[in-house]
PAGUKE-726264 format. One line per field, with one value per residue (C-alpha): residue number from 1; residue in one letter; chain; x, y, z. Coordinates in Angstrom, 2 decimals, decimal comma. Each point is the difference from the previous one (the first is absolute). Layout:
<nunus>
i NUM / ...
aa a / ...
ch A / ...
u X / ...
v Y / ...
w Z / ...
</nunus>
This chain:
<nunus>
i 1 / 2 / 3 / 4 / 5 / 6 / 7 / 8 / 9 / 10 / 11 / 12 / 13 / 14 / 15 / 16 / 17 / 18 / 19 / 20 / 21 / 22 / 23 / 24 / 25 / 26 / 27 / 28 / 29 / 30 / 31 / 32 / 33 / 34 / 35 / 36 / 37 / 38 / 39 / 40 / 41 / 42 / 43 / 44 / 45 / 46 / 47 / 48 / 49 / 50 / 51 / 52 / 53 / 54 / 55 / 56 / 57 / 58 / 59 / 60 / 61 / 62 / 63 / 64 / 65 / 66 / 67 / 68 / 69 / 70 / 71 / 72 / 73 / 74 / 75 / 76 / 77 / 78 / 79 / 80 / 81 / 82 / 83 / 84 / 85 / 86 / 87 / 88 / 89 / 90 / 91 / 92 / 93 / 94 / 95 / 96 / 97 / 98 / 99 / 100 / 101 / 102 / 103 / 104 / 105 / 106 / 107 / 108 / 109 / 110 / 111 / 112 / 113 / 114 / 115 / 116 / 117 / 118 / 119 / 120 / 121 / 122 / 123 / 124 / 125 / 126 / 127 / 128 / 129 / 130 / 131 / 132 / 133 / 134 / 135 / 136 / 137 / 138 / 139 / 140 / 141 / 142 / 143 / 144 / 145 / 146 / 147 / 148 / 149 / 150 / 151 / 152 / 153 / 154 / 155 / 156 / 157 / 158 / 159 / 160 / 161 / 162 / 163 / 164 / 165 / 166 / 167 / 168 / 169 / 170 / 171 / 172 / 173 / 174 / 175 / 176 / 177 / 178 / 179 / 180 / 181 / 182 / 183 / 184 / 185 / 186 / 187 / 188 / 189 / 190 / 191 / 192 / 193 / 194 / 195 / 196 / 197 / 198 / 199 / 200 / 201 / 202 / 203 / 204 / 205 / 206 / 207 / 208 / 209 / 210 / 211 / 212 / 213 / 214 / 215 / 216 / 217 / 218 / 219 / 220 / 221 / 222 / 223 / 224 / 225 / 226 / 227 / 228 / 229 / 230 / 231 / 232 / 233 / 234 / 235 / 236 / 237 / 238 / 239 / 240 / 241 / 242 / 243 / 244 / 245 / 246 / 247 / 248 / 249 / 250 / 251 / 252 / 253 / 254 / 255 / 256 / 257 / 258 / 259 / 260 / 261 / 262 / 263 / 264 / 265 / 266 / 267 / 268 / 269 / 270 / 271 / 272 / 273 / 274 / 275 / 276 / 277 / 278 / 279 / 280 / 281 / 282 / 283 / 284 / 285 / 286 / 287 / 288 / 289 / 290 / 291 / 292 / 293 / 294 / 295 / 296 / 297 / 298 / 299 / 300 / 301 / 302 / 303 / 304 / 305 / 306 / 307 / 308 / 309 / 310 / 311 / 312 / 313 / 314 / 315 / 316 / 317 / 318 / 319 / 320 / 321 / 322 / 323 / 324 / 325 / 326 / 327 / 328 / 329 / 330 / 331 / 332 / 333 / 334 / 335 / 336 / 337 / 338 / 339 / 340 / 341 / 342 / 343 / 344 / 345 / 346 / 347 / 348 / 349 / 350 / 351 / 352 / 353 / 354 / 355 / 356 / 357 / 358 / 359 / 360 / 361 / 362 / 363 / 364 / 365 / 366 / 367 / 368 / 369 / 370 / 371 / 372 / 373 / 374 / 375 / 376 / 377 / 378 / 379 / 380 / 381 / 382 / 383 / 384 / 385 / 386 / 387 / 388 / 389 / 390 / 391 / 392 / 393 / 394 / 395 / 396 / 397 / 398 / 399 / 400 / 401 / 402 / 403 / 404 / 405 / 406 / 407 / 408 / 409 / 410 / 411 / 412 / 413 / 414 / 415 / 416 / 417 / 418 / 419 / 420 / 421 / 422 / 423 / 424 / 425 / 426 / 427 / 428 / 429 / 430 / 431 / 432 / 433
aa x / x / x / x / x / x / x / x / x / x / x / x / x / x / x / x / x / x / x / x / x / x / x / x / x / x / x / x / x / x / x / x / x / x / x / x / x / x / x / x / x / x / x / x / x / x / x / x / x / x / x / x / x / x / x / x / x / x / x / x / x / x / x / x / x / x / x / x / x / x / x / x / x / x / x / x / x / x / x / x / x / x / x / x / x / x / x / x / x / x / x / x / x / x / x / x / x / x / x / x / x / x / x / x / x / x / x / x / x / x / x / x / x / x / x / x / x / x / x / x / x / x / x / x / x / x / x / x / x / x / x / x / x / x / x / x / x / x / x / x / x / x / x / x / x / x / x / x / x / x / x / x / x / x / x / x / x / x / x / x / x / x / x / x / x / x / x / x / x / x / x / x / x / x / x / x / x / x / x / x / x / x / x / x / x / x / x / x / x / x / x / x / x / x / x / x / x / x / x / x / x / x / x / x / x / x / x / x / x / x / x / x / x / x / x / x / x / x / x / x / x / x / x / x / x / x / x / x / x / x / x / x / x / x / x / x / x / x / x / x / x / x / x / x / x / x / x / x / x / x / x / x / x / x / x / x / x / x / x / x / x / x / x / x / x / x / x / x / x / x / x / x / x / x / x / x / x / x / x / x / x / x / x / x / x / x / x / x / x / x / x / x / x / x / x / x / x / x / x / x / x / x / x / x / x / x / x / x / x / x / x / x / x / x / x / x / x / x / x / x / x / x / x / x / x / x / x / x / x / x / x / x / x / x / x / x / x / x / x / x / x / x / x / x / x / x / x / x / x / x / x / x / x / x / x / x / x / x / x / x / x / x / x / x / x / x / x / x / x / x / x / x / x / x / x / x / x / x / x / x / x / x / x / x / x / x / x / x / x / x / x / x / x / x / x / x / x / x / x / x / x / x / x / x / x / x / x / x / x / x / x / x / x / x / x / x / x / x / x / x / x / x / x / x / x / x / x / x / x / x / x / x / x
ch A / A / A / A / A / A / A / A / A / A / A / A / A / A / A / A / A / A / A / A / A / A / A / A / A / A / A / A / A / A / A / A / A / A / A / A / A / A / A / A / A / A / A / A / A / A / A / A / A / A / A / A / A / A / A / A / A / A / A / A / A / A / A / A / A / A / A / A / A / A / A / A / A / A / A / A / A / A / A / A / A / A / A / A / A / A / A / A / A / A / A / A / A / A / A / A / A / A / A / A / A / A / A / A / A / A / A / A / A / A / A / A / A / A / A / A / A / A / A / A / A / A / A / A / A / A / A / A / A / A / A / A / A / A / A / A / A / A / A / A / A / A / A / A / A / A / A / A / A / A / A / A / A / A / A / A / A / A / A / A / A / A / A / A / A / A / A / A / A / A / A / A / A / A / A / A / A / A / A / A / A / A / A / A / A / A / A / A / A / A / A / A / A / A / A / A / A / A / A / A / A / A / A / A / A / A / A / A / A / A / A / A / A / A / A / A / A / A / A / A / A / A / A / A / A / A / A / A / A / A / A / A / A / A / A / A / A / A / A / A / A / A / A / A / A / A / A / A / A / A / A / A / A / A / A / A / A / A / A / A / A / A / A / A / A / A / A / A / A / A / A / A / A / A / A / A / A / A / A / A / A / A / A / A / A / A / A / A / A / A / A / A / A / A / A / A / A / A / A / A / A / A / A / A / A / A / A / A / A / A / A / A / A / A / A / A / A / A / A / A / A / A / A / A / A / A / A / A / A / A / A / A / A / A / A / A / A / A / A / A / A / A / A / A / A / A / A / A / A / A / A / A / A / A / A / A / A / A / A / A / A / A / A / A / A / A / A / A / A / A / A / A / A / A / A / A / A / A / A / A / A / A / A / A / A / A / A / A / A / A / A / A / A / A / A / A / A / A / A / A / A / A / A / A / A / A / A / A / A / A / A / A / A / A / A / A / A / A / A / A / A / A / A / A / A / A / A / A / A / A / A / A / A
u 46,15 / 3,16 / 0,13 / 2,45 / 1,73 / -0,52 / 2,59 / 2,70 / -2,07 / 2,60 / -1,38 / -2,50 / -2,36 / -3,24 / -3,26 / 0,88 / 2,67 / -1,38 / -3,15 / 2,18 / 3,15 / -2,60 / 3,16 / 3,38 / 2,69 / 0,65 / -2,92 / -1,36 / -3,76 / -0,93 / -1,64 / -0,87 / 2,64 / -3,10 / -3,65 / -2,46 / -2,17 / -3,85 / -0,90 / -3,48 / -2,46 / 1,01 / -1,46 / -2,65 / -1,31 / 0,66 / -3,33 / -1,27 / 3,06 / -0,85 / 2,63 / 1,18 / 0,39 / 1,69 / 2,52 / 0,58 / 0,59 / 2,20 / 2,06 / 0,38 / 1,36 / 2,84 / 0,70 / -1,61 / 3,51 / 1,08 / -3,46 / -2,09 / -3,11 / -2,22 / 1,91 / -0,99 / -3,34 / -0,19 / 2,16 / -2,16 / -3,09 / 0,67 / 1,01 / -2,87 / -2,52 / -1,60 / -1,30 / 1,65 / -2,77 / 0,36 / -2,40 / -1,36 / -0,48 / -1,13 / 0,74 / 3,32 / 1,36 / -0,07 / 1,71 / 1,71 / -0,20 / 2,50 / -0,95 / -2,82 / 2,77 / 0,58 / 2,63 / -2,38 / 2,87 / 1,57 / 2,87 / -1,61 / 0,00 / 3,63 / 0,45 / -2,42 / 1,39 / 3,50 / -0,77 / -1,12 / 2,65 / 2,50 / -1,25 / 0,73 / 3,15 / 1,68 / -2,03 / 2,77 / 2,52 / 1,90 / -0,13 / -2,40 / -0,57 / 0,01 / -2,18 / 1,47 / -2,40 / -0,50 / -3,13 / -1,60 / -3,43 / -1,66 / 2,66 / 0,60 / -3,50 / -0,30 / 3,17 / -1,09 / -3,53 / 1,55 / 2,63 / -1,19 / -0,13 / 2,24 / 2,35 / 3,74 / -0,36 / 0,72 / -1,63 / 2,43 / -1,80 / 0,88 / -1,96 / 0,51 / -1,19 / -2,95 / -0,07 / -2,24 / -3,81 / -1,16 / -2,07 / 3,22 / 1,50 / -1,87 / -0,12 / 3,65 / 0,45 / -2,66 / -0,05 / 3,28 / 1,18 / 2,51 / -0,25 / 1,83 / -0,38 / 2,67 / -0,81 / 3,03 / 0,25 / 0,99 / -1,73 / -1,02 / 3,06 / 2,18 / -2,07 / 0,58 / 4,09 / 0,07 / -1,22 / 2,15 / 3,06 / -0,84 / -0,59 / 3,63 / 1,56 / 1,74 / 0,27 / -3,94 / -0,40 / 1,82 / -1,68 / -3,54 / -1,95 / -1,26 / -1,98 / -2,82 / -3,68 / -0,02 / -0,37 / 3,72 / -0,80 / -0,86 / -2,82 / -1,89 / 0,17 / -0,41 / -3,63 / -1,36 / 0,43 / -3,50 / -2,48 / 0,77 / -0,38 / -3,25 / -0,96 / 0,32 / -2,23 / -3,05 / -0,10 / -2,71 / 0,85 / 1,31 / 2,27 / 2,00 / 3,80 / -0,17 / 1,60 / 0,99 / 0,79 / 1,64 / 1,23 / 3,12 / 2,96 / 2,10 / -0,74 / -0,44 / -3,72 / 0,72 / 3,12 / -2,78 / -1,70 / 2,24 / 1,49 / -3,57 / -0,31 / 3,56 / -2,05 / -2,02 / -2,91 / -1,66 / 0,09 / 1,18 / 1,07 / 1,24 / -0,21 / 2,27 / -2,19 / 2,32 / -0,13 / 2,29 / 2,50 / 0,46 / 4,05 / -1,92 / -2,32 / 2,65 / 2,13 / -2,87 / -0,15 / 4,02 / 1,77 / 1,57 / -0,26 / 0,63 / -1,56 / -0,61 / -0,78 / -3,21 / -2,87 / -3,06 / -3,35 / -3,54 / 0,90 / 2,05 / 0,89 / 1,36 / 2,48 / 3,24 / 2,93 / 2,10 / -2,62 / 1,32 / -1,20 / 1,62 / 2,26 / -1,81 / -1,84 / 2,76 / 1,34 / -2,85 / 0,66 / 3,65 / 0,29 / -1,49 / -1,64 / -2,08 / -1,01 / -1,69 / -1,59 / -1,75 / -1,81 / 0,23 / -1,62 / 0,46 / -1,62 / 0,34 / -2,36 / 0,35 / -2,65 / -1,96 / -0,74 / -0,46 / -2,87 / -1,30 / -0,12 / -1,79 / -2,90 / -0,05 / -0,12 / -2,85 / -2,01 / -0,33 / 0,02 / -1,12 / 3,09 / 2,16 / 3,49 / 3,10 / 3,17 / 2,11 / -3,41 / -0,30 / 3,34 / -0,55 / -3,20 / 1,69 / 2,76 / -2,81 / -2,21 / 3,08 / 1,29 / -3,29 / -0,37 / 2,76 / -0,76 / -3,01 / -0,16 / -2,25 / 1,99 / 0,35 / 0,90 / 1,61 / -1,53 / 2,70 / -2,00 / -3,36 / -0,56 / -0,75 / 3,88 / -0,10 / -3,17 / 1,28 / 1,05 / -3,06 / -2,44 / 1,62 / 0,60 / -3,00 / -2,72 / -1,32 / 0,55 / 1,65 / -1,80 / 3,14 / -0,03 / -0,75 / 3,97 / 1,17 / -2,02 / 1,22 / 3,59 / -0,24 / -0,91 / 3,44 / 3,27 / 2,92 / 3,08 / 3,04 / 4,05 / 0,94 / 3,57 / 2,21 / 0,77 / 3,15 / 0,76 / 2,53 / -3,35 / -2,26 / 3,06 / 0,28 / -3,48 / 0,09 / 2,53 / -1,14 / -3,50 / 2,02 / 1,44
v 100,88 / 0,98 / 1,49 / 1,92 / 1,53 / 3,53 / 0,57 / -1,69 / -0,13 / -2,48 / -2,51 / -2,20 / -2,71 / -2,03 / 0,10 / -3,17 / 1,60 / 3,67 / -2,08 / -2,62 / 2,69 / 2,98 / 2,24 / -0,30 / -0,47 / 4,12 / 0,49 / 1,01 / -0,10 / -2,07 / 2,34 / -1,30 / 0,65 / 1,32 / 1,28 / -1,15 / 2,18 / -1,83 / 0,29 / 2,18 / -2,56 / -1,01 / 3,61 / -0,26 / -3,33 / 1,29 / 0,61 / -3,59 / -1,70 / -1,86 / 0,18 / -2,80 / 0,51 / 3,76 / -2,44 / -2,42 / 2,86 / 2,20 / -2,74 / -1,98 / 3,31 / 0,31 / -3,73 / -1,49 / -2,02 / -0,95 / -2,21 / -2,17 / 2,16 / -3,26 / 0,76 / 3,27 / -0,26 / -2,73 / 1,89 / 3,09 / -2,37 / -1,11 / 3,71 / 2,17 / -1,73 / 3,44 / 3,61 / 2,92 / 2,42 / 3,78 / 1,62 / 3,72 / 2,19 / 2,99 / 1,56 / -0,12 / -1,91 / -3,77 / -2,28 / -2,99 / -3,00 / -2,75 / -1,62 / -2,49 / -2,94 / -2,48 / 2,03 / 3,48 / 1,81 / 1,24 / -2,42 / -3,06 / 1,01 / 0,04 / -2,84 / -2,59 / 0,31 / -0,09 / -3,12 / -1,55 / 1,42 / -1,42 / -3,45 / -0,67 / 2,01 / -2,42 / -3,69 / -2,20 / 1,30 / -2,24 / 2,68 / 1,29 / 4,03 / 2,43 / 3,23 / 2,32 / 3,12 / 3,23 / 1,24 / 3,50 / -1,53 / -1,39 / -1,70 / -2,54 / -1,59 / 0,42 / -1,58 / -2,60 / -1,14 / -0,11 / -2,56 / -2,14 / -3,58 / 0,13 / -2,65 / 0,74 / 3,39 / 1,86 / 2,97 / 2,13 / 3,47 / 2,98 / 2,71 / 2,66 / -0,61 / 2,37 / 1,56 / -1,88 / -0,32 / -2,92 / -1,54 / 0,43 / -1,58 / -2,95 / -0,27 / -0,94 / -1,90 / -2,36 / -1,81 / -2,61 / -2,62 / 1,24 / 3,52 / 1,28 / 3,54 / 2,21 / 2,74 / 2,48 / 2,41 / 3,37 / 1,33 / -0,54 / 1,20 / -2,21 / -3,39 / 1,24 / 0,72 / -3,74 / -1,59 / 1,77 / -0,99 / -3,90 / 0,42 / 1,43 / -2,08 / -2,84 / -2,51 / -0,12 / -0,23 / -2,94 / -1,28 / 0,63 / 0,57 / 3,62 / 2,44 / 2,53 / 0,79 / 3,33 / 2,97 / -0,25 / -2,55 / 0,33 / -2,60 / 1,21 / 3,88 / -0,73 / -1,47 / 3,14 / 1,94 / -2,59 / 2,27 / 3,00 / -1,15 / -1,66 / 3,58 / 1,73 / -2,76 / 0,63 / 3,74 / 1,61 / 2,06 / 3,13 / 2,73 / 1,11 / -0,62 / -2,71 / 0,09 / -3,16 / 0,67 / -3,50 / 0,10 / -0,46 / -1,43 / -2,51 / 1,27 / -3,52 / 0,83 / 3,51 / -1,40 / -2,58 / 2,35 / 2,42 / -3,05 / -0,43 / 3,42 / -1,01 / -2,59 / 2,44 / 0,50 / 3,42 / 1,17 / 4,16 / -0,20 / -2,28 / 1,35 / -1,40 / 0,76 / -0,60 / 0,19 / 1,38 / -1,68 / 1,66 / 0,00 / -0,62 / 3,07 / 2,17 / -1,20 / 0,95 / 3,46 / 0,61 / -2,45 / -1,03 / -3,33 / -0,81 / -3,14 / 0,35 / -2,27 / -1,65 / 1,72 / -2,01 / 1,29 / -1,60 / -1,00 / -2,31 / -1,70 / 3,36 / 0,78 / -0,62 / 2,91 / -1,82 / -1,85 / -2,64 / 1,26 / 3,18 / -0,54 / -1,87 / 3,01 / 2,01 / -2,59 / 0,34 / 3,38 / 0,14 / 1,69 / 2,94 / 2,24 / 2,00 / -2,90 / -1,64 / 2,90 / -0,23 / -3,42 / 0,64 / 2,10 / -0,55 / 0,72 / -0,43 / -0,14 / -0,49 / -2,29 / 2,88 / 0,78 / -4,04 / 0,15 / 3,30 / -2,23 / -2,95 / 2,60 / 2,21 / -4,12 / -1,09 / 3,86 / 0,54 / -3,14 / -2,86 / -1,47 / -1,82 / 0,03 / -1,80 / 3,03 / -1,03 / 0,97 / 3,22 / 1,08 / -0,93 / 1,93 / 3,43 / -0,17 / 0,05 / 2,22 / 2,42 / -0,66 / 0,58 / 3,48 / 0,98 / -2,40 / -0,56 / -3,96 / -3,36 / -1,30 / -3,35 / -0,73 / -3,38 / -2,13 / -2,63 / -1,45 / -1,20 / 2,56 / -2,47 / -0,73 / 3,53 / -0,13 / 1,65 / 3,12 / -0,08 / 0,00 / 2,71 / 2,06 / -0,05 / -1,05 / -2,94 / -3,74 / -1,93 / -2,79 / -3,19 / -2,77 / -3,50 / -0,70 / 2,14 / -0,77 / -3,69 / 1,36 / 2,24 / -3,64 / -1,58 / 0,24 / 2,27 / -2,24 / 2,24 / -0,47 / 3,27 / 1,13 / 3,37 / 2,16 / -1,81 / -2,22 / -1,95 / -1,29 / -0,43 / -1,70 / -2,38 / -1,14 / -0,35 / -2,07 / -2,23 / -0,38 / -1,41 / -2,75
w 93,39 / 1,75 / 3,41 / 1,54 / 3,00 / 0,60 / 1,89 / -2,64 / -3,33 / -1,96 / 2,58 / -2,38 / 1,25 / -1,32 / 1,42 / 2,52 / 1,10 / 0,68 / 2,02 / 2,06 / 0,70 / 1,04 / 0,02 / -1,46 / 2,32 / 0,55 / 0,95 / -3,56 / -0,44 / -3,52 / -2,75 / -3,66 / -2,90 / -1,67 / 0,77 / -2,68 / -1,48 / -0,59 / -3,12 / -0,83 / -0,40 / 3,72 / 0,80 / -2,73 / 2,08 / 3,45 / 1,11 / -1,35 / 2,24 / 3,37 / 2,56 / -1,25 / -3,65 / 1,00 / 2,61 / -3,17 / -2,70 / 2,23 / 1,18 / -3,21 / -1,31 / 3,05 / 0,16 / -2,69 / -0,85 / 2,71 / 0,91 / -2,29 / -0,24 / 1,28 / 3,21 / -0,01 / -0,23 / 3,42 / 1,83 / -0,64 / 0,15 / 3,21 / 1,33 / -0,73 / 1,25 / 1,76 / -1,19 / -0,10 / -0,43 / -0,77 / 1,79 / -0,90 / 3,34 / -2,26 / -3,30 / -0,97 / 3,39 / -0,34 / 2,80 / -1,25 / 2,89 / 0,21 / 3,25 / -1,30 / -0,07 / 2,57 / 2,71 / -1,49 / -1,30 / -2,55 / 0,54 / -1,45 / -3,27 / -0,70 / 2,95 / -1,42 / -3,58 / 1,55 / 1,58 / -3,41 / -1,60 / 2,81 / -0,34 / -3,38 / -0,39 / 2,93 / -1,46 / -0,25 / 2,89 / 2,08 / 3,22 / 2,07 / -0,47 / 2,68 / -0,67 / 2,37 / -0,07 / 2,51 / 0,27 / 0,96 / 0,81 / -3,08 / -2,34 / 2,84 / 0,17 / -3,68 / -0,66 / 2,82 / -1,66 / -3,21 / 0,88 / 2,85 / -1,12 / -2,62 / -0,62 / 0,12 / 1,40 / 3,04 / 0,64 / 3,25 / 0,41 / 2,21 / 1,61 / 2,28 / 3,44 / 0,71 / -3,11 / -1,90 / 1,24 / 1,90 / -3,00 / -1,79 / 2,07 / 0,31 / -3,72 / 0,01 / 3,11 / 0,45 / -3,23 / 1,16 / -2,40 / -2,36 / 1,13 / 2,93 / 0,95 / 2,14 / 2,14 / -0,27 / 2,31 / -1,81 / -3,02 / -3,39 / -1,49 / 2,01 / -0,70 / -3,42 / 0,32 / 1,75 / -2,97 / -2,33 / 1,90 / -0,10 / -3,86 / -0,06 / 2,93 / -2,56 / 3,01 / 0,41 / -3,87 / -0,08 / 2,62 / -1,17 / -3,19 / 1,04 / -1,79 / 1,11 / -1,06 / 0,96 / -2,51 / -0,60 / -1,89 / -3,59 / -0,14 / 3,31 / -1,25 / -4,17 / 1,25 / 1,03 / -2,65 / -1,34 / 2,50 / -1,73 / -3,45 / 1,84 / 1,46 / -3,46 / -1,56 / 2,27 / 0,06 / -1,88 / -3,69 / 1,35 / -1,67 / 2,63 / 0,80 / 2,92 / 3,50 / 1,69 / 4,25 / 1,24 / 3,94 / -0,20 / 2,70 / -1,70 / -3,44 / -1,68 / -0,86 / -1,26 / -2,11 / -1,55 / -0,77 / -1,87 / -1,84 / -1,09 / -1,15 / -2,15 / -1,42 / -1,21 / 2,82 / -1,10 / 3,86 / 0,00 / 3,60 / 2,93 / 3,27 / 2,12 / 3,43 / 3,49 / 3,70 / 2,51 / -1,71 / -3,22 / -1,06 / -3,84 / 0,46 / 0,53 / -2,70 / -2,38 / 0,89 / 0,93 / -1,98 / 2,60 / 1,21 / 3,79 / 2,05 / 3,54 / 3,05 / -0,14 / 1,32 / 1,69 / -1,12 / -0,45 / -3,37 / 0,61 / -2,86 / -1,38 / 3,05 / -1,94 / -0,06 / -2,72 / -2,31 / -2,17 / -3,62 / -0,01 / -2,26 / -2,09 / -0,30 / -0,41 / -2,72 / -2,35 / -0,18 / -0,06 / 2,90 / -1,34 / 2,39 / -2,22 / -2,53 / 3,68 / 0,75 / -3,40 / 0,71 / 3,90 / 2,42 / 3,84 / 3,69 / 3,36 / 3,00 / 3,58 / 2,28 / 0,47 / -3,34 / -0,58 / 2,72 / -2,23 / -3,07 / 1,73 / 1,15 / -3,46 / -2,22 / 2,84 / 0,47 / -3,97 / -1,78 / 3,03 / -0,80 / 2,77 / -0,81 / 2,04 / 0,30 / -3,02 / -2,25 / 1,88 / -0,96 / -3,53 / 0,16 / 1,56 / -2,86 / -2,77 / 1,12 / 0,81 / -3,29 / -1,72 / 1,72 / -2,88 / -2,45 / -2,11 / -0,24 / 0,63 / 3,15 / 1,32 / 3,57 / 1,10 / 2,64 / 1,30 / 2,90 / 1,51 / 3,03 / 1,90 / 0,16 / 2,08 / 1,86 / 2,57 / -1,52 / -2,64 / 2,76 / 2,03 / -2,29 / -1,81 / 3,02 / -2,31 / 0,58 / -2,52 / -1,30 / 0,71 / -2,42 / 1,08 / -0,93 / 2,39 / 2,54 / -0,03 / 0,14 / 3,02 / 2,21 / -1,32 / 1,86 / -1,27 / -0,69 / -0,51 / 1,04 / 1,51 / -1,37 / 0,19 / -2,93 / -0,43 / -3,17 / 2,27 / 1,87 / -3,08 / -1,68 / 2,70 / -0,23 / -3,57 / 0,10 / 3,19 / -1,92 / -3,37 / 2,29
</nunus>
């Protein structure tokens, strides 16, 4: 399988090369040369399929030559070792929840296979490799769990200061050895921009072995498209057209999931369900496509005004308005309406859901007031992440894992830095010495 740059498509590279690069030198996000279609007995066998076998199929499909399929199957061995349970709240509206891994969220699917992935893509290299990553909330401790310990790796992640929550945050600072976290002081967006201007910056490249394991990435995004499969496989014999809502701020786990549906996932409908920040919403009703500046709202991990995986989208459907609109649907919601979702999930179901669910749920059920379909509603993260906000919106404590509750004694270690890549250049550099 060939990947290539979206933003200069004669640009050609392998597998390696898509992983270790992240993104080509202008900027261009990787995308395969071709999406394979499973065959029918895949679909005929779906419901039989662990995780696992679903992760091994799917992904021996996409990469199959490019990794001995022995390989594979340990590096998905050693990934999945958690649930990811679809869970029916009433007839027709099933909640899929990807926060039963070790960080509980969503991010450790595509972060843990990365990491497996990583490791035996770079065996053999004579240089140590910095993963340079920004993170919204979750992707950093994700990113961090998956990588700590290993040999030959670096892990440098960056987060906006007071934007993420404080369990976030301690997910990503406290863990030390070959992670190092940076506290930047702007936004989401701009932690993202720095890290795209060391991938371009030529000095720094020579300098270090760089790449990221954020969802511009091709091997942390690819992952995720597994859950959906996974999602399909567990819900009940039905006969009507299904909905999939996924909260949505950098767009990585929405893009897995429409590549999935290229694969051949029978899903009708994405919803692509947003907060205050919502530049993709209103492309899908205008056709007009304009980012903003970064809006902070209780979901967090969704406050992004220029997300990444845009144009991915936008690739795999050649930039054709009205042939997204066909797979895509999209809403926005404020904080208010969050809160309104966390009371509605709790009041009629008894279900306690962190703010990125509760947007997920509002785009379903307000696409479902049009639409007759099953839906499915994504869960990224434990509410216990968000206690805070859970229990005031909702009046109802939130139960907090023992893992958390280890985390919140440990002290944050972070290197404070402004949104200026003259500063994060200069301690890349000084920390390669």
């Amino acid at each position: 399988m060939k990947f290539y740059n979206i933003n200069d498509p004669s640009e050609k590279v392998s597998l390696r090369q898509a992983v270790l690069r992240s993104l080509s030198g202008s900027s261009g996000l990787y995308l395969p040369e071709q999406i394979p279609v499973l065959p029918p007995t895949f679909f005929k066998n779906l419901k039989s399929y662990e995780l696992k076998d679903t992760a091994f199929e799917v992904s021996k499909s996409m990469l199959g030559d490019d990794i001995p399929l022995n390989t594979l199957e340990e590096v998905i061995g050693q990934a999945f070792t958690f649930p990811i349970p679809l869970r029916q709240l009433k007839k027709d509206l099933y909640v899929l929840e990807l926060f039963h891994g070790p960080t509980l969220a969503f991010k450790d699917v595509g972060a843990r296979f990365m990491a497996g992935l990583f490791t035996w893509l770079v065996r053999g290299e004579s240089r140590e490799v910095t993963i340079l990553t920004a993170t919204s909330g979750d992707t950093g401790s994700a990113v961090a769990n998956a990588f700590f310990g290993k040999g030959g790796i670096k892990v440098i992640i960056l987060y906006p200061s007071g934007k993420v929550s404080e369990i976030q945050e301690k997910q990503l600072t406290t863990m030390g050895g070959n992670i190092t976290a940076l506290e930047v002081n702007g936004d989401f967006d701009d932690c993202q921009s720095l890290v795209k201007m060391a991938f371009g910056d030529m000095e720094l490249n020579a300098i270090l072995n760089l790449t990221s394991a954020n969802s511009i990435n091709f091997a942390r995004l690819f992952p995720q498209s597994f859950y959906y499969f996974h999602a399909m496989a567990q819900l009940p014999e039905n006969k009507n057209p299904v909905a999939i809502s996924v909260p949505s701020g950098n767009f990585g786990n929405l893009t897995a999931g429409l590549i999935a549906k290229k694969m051949g996932l029978p899903v009708n409908k994405f919803i692509a369900s947003c907060n205050s920040n919502h530049a993709v919403s209103d492309y899908l009703s205008s056709g007009i496509y304009k980012p903003s500046q970064t809006i902070k709202t209780i979901s967090n991990a969704m406050d992004v005004g220029n997300p990444n995986n845009f144009p991915r989208i936008a690739e795999l459907y050649n930039k054709d308005h009205v042939m997204v609109t066909k797979d895509l649907s999209g809403f926005w919601y404020n904080d208010d309406d969050t809160r309104r979702g966390m009371v509605e999930l709790y009041k009629s179901f008894g279900y306690q859901a962190d703010p990125h669910g509760a947007v997920a749920y509002l785009g379903l059920t307000d696409y479902l007031k049009n639409n007759n379909c099953t839906g499915i509603f994504i869960e990224t993260a434990h509410p216990a992440k968000f206690a805070d906000e859970v229990e005031s919106s909702t009046g109802v404590k939130v139960s907090i894992p023992q893992s958390l509750l280890k985390l919140k004694k440990l002290r944050k270690n972070a290197v404070k830095i402004d949104a200026r890549f003259k500063d994060l250049k200069e301690i890349l550099i000084q920390g390669s010495i």
